[in-house]
GUPA-981361 format. One record per residue: residue in one letter; x, y, z of N, C-alpha, C, O in turn. Coordinates in pm, whole numbers, plus 50000, padded with zeros to 5 digits. Layout:
<atoms>
<atom residu="A" n_c1="X" n_c2="Y" n_c3="Z" ca_c1="X" ca_c2="Y" ca_c3="Z" c_c1="X" c_c2="Y" c_c3="Z" o_c1="X" o_c2="Y" o_c3="Z"/>
...
</atoms>
This chain:
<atoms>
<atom residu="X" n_c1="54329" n_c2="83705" n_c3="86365" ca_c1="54315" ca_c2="83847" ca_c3="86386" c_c1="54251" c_c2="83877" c_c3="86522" o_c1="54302" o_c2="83965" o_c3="86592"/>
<atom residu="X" n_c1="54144" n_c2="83810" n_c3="86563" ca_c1="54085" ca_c2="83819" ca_c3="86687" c_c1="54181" c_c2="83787" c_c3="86846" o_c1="54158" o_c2="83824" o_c3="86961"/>
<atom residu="X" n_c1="54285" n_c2="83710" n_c3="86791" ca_c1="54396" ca_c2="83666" ca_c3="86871" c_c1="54444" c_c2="83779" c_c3="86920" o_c1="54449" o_c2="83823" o_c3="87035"/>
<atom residu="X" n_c1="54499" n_c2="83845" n_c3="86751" ca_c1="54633" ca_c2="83915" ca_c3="86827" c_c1="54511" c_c2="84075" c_c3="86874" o_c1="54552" o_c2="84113" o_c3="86984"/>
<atom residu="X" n_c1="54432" n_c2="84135" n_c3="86845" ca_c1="54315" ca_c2="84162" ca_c3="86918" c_c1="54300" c_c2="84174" c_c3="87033" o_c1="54289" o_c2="84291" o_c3="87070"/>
<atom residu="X" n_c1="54295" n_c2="84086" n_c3="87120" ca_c1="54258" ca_c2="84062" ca_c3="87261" c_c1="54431" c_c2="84030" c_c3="87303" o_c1="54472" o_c2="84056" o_c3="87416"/>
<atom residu="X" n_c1="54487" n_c2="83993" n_c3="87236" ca_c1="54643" ca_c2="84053" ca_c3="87311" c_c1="54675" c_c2="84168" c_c3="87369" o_c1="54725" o_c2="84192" o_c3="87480"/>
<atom residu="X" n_c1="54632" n_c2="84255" n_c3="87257" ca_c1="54718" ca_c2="84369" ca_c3="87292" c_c1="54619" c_c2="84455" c_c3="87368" o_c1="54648" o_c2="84561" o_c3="87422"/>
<atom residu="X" n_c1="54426" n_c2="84364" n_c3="87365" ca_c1="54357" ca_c2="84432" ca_c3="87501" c_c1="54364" c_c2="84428" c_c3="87620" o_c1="54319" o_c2="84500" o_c3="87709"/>
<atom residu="X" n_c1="54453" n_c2="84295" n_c3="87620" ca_c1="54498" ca_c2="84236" ca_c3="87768" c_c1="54623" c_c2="84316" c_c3="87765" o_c1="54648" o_c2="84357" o_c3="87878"/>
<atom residu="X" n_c1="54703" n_c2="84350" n_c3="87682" ca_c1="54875" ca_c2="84380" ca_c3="87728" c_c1="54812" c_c2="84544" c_c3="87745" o_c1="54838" o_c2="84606" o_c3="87847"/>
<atom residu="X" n_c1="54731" n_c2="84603" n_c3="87640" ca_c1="54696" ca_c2="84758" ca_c3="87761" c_c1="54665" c_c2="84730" c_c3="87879" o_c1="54727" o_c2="84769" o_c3="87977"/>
<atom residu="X" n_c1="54562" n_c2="84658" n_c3="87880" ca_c1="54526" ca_c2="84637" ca_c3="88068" c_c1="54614" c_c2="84612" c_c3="88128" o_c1="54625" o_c2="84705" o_c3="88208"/>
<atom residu="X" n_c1="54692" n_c2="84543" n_c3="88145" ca_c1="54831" ca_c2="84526" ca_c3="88257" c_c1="54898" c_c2="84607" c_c3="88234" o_c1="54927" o_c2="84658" o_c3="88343"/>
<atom residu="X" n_c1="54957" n_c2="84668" n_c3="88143" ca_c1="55050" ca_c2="84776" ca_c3="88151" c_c1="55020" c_c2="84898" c_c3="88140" o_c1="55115" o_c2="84975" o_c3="88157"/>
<atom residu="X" n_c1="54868" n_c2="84969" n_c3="88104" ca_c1="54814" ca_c2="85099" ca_c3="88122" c_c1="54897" c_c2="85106" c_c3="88225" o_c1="55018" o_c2="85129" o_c3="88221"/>
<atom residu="X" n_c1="54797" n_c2="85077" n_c3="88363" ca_c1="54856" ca_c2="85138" ca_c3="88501" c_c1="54994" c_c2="85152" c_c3="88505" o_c1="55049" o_c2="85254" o_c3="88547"/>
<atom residu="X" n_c1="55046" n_c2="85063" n_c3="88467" ca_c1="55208" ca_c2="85113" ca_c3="88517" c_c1="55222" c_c2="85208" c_c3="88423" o_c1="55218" o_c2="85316" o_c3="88482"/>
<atom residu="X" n_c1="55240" n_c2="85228" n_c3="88282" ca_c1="55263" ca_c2="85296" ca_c3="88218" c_c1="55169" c_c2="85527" c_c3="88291" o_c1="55140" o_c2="85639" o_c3="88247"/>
<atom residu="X" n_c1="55170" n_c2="85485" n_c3="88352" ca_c1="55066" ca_c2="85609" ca_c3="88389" c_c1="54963" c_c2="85695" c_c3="88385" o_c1="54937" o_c2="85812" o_c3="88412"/>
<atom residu="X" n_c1="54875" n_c2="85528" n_c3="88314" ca_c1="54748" ca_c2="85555" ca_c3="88223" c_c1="54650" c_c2="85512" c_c3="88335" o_c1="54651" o_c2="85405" o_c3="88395"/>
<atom residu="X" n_c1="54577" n_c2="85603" n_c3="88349" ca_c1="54432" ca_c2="85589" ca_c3="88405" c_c1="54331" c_c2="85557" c_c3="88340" o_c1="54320" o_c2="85572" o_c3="88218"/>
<atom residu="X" n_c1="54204" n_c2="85484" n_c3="88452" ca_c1="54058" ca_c2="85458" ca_c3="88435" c_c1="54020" c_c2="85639" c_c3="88473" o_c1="53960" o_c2="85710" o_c3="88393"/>
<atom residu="X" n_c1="54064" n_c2="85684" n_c3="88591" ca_c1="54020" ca_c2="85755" ca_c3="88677" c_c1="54045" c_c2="85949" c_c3="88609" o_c1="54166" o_c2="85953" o_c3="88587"/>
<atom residu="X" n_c1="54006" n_c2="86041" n_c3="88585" ca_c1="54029" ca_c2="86141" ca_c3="88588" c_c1="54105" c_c2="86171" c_c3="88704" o_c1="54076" o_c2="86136" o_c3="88819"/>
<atom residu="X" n_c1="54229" n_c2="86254" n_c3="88661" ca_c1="54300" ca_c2="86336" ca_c3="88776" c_c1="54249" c_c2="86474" c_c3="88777" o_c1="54197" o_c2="86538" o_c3="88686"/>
<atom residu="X" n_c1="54275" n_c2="86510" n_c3="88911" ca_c1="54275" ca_c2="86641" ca_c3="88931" c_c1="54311" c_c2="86745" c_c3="89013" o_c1="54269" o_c2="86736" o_c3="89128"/>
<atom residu="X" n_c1="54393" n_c2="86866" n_c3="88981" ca_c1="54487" ca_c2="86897" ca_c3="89069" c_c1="54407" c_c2="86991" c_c3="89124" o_c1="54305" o_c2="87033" o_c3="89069"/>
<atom residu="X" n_c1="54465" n_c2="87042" n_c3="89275" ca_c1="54395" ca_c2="87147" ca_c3="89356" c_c1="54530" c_c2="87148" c_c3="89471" o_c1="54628" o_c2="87076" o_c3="89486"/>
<atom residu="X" n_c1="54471" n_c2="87288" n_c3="89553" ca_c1="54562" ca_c2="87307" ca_c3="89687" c_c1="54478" c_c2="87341" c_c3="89797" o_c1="54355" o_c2="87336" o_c3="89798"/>
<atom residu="X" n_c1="54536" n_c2="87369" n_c3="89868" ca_c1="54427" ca_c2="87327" ca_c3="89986" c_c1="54516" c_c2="87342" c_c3="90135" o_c1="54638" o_c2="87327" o_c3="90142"/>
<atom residu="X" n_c1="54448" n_c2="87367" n_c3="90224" ca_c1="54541" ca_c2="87338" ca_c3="90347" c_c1="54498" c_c2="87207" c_c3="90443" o_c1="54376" o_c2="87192" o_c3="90456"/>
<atom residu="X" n_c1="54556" n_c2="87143" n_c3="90488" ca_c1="54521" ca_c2="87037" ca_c3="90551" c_c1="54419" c_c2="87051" c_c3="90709" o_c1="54448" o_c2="87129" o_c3="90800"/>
<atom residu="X" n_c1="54344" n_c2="86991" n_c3="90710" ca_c1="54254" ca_c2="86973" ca_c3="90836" c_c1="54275" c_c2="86903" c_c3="90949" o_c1="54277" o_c2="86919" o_c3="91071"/>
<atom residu="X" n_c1="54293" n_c2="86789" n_c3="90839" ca_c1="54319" ca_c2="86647" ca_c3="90942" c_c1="54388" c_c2="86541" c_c3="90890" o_c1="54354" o_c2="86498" o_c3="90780"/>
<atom residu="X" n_c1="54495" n_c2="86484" n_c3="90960" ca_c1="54541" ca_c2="86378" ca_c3="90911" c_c1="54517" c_c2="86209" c_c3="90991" o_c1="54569" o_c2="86150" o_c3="91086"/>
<atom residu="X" n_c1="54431" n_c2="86185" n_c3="90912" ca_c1="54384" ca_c2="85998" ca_c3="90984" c_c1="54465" c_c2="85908" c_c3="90930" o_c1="54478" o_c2="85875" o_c3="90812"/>
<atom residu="X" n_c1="54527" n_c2="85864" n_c3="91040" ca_c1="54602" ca_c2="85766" ca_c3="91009" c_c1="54577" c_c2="85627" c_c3="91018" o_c1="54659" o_c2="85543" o_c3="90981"/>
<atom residu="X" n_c1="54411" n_c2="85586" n_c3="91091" ca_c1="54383" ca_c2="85473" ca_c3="91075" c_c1="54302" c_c2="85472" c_c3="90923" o_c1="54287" o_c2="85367" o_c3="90861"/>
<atom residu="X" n_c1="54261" n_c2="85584" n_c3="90881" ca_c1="54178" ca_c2="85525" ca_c3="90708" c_c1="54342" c_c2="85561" c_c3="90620" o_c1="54339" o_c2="85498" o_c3="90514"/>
<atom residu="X" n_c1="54410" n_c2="85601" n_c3="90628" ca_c1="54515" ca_c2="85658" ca_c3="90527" c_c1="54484" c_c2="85749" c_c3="90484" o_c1="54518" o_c2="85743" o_c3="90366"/>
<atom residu="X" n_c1="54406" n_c2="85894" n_c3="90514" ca_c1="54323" ca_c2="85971" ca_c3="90474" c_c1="54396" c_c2="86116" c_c3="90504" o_c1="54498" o_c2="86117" o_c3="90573"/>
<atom residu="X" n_c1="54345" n_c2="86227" n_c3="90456" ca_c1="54368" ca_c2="86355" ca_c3="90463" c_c1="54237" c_c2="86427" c_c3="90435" o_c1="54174" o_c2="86419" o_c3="90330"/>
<atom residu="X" n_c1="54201" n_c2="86509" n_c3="90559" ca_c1="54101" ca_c2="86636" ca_c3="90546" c_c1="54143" c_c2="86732" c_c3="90479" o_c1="54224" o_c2="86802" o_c3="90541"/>
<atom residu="X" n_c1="54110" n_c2="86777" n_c3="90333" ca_c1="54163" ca_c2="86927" ca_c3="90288" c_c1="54088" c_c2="86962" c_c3="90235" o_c1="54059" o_c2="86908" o_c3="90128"/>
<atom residu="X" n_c1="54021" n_c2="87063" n_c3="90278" ca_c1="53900" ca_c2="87195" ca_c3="90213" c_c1="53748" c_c2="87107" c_c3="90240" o_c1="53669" o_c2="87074" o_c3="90151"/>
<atom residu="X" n_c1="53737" n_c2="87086" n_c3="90349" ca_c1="53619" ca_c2="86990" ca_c3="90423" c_c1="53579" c_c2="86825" c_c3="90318" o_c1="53464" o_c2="86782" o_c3="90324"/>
<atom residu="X" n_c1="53660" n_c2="86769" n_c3="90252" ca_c1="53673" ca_c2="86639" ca_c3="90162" c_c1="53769" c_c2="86595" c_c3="90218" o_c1="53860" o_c2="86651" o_c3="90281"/>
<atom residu="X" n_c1="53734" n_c2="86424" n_c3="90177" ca_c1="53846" ca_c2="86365" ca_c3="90282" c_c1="53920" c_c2="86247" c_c3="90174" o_c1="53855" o_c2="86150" o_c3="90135"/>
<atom residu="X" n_c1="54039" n_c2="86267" n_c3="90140" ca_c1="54138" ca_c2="86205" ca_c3="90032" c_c1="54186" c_c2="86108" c_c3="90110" o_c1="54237" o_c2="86116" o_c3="90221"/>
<atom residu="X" n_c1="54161" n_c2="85998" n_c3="90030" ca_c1="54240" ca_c2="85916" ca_c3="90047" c_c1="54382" c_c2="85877" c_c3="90014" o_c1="54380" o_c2="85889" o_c3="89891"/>
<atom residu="X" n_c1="54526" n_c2="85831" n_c3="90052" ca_c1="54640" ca_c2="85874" ca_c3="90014" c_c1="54687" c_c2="85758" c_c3="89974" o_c1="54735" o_c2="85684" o_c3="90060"/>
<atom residu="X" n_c1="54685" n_c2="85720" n_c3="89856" ca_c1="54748" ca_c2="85599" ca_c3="89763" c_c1="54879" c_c2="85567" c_c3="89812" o_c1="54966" o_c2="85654" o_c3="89814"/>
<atom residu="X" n_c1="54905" n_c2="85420" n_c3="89862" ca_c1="55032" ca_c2="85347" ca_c3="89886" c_c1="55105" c_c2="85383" c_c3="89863" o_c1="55185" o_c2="85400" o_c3="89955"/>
<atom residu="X" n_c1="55153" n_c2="85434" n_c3="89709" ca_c1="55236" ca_c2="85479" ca_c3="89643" c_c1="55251" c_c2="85584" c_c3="89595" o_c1="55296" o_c2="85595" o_c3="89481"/>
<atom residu="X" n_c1="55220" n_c2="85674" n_c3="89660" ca_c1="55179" ca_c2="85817" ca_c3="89667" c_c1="55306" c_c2="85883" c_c3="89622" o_c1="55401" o_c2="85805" o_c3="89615"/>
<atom residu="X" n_c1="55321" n_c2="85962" n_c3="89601" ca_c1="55452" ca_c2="86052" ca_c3="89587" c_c1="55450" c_c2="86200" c_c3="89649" o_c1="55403" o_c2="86299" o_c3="89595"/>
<atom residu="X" n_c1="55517" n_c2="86191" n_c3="89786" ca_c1="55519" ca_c2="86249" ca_c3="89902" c_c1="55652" c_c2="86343" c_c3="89897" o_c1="55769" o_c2="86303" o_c3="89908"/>
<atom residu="X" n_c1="55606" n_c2="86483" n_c3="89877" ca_c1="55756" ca_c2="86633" ca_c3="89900" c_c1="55709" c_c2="86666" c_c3="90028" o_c1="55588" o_c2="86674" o_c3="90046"/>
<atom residu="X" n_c1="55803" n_c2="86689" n_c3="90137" ca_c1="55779" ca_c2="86755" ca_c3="90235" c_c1="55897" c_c2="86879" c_c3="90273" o_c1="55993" o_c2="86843" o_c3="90341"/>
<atom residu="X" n_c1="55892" n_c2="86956" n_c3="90249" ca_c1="55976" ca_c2="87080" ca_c3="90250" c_c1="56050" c_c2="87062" c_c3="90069" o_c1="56097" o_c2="87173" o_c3="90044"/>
<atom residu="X" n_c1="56068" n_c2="86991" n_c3="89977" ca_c1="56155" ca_c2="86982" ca_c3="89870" c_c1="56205" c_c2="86828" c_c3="89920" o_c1="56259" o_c2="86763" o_c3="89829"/>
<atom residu="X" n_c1="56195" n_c2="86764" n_c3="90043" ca_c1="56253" ca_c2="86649" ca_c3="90048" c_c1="56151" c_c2="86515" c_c3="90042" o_c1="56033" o_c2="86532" o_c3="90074"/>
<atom residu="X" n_c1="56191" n_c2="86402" n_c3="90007" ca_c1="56083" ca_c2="86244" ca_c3="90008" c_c1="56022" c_c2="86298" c_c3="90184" o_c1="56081" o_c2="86348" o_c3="90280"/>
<atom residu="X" n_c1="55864" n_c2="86252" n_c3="90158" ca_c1="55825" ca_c2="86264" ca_c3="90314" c_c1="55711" c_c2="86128" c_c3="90302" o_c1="55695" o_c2="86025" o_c3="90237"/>
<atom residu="X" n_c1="55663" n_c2="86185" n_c3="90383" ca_c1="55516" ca_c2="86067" ca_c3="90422" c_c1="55423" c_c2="86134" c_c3="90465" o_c1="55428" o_c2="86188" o_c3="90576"/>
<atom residu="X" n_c1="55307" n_c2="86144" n_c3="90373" ca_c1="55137" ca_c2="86226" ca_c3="90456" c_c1="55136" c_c2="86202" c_c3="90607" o_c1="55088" o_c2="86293" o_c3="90674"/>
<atom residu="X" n_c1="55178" n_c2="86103" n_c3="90665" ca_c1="55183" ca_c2="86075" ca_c3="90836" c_c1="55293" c_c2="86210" c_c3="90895" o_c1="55285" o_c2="86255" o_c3="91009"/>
<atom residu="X" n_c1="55378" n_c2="86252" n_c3="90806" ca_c1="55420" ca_c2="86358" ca_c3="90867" c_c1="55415" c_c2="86508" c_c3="90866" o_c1="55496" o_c2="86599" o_c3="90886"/>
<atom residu="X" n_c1="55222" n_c2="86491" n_c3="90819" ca_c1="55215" ca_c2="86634" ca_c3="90738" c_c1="55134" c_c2="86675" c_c3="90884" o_c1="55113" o_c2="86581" o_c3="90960"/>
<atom residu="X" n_c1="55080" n_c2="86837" n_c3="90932" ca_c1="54990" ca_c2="86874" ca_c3="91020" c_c1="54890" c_c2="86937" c_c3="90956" o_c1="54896" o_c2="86964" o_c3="90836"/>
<atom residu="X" n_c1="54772" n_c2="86970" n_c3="91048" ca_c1="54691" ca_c2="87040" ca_c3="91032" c_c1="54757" c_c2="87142" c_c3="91000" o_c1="54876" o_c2="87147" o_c3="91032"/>
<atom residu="X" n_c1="54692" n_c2="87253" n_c3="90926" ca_c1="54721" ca_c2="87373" ca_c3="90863" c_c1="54855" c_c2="87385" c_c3="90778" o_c1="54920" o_c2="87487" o_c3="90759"/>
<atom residu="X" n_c1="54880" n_c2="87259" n_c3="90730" ca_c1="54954" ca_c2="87257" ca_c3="90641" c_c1="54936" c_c2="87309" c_c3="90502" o_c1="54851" o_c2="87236" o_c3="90451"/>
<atom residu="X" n_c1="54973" n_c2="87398" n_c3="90418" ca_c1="54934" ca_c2="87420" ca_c3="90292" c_c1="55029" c_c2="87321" c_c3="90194" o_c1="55149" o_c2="87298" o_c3="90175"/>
<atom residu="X" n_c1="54887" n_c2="87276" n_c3="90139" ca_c1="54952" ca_c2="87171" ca_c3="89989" c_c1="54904" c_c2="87207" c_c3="89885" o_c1="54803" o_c2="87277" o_c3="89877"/>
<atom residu="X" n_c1="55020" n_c2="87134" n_c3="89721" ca_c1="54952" ca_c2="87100" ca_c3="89644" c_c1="54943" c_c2="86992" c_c3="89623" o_c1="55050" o_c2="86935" o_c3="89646"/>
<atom residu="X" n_c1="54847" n_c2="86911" n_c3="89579" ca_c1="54806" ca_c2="86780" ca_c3="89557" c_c1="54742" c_c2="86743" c_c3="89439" o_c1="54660" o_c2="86819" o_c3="89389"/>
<atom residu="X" n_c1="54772" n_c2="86625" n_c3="89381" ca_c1="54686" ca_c2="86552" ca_c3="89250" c_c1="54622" c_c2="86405" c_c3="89310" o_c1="54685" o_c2="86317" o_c3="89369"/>
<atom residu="X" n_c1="54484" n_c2="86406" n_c3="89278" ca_c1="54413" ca_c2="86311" ca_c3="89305" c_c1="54366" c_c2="86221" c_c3="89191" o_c1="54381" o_c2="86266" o_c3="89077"/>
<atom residu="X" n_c1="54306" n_c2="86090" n_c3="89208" ca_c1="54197" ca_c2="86072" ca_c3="89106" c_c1="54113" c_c2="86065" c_c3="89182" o_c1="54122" o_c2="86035" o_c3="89301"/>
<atom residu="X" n_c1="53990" n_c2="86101" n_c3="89102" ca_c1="53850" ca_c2="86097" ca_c3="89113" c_c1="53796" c_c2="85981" c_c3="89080" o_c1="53763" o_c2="85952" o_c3="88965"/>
<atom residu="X" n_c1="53780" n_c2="85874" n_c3="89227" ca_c1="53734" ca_c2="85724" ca_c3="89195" c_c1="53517" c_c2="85755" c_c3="89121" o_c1="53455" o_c2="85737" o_c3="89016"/>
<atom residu="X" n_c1="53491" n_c2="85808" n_c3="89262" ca_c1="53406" ca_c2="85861" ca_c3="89219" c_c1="53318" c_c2="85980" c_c3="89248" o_c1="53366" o_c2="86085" o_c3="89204"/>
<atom residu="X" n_c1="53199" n_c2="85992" n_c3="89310" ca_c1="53187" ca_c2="86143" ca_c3="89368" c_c1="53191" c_c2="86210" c_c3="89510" o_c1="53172" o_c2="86326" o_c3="89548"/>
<atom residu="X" n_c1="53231" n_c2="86065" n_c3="89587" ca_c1="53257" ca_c2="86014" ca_c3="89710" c_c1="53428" c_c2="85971" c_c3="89717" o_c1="53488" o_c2="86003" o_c3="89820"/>
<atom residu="X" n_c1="53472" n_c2="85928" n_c3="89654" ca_c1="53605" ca_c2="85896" ca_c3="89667" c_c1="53722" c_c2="85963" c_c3="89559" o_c1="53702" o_c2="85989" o_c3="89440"/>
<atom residu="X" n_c1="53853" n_c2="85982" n_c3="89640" ca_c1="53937" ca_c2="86044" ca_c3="89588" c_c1="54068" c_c2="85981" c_c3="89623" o_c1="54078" o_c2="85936" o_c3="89737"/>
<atom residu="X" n_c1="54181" n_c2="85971" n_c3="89530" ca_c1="54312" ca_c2="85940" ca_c3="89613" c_c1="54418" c_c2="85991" c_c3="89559" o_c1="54464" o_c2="85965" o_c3="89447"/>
<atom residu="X" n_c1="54478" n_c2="86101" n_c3="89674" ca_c1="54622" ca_c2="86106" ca_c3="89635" c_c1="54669" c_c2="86048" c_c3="89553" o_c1="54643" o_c2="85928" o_c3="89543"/>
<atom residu="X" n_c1="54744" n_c2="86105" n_c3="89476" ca_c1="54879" ca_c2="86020" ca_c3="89364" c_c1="54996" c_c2="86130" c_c3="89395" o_c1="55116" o_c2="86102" o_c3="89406"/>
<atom residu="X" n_c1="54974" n_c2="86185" n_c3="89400" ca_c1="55090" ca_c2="86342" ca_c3="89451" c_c1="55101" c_c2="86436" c_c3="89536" o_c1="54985" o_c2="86475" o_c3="89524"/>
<atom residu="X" n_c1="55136" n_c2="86493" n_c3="89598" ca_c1="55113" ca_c2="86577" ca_c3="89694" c_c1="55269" c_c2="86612" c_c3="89747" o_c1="55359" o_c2="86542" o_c3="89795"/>
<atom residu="X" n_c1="55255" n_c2="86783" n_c3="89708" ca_c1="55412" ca_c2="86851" ca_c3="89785" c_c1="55366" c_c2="86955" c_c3="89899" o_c1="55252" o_c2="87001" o_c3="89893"/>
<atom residu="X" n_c1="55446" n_c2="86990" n_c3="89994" ca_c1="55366" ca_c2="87092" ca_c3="90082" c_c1="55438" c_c2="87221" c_c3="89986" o_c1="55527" o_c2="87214" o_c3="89901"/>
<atom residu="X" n_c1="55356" n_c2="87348" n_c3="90042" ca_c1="55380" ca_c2="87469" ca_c3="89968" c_c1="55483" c_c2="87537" c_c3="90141" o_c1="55502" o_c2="87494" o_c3="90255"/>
<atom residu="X" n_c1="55527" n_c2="87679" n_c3="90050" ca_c1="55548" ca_c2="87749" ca_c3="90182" c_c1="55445" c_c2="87824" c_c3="90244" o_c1="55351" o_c2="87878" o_c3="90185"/>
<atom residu="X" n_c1="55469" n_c2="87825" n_c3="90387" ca_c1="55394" ca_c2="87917" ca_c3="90472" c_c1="55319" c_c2="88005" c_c3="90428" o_c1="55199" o_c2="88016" o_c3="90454"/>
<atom residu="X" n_c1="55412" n_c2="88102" n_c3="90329" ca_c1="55373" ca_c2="88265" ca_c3="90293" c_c1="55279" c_c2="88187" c_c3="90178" o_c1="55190" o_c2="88268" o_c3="90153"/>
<atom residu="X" n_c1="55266" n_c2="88118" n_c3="90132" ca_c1="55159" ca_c2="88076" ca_c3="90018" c_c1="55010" c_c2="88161" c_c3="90026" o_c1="54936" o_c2="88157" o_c3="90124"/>
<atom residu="X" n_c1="54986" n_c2="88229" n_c3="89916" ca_c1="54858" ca_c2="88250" ca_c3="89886" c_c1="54767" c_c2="88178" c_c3="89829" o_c1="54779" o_c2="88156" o_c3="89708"/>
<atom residu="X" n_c1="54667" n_c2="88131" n_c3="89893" ca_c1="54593" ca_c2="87986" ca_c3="89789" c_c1="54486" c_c2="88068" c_c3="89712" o_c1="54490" o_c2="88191" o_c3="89708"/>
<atom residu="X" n_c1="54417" n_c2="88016" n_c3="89668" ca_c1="54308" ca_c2="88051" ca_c3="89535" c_c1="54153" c_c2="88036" c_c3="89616" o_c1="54123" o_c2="87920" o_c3="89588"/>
<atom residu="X" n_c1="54105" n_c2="88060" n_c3="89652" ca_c1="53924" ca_c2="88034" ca_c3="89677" c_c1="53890" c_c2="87969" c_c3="89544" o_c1="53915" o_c2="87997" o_c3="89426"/>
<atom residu="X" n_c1="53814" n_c2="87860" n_c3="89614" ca_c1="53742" ca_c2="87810" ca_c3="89487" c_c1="53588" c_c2="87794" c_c3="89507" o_c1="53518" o_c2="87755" o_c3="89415"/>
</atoms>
């Protein structure tokens, strides 16, 4: 019993993540962009600085893009996790349009 137990604690652990299961709380927000660093992999939006996961999933107008091709004053929406109260990383991010009204938070 203890066997099959720690099987299926090990077969969640390897396959949570892929499956689309987090350690991490997500959390969505929008924001307009500040800055884009391309030596940390990073994005300035709403004075916090996100980090942009490898495997990010990048809309730029409705089409596949890359955070390297986003600008300052770009308006996004984005989903992060919250590593911790210092760190954050992209998992999603689409740009909005121009005329976008964002929310004060």
């Amino acid at each position: 019993m203890r066997a099959l137990i720690a099987s299926l604690v090990v077969l969640v652990g390897l396959t949570g993540p892929a499956l689309g299961w987090s350690q991490f709380p997500a959390s969505e927000s929008t924001g307009v962009v500040q800055a884009v660093e391309l030596d940390t992999s990073s994005l300035i939006i709403g004075g916090y600085r996100y980090r942009v996961a490898l495997d990010a999933h990048v809309e730029i107008d409705g089409t596949y893009g890359a955070y390297s091709m986003l600008s300052p004053g770009t308006k996004v929406r984005f989903i992060c996790l919250v590593i911790s109260g210092e760190e954050r990383e992209i998992v999603e991010l689409e740009t909005l349009p121009p005329g976008t009204v964002l929310e004060e938070s």
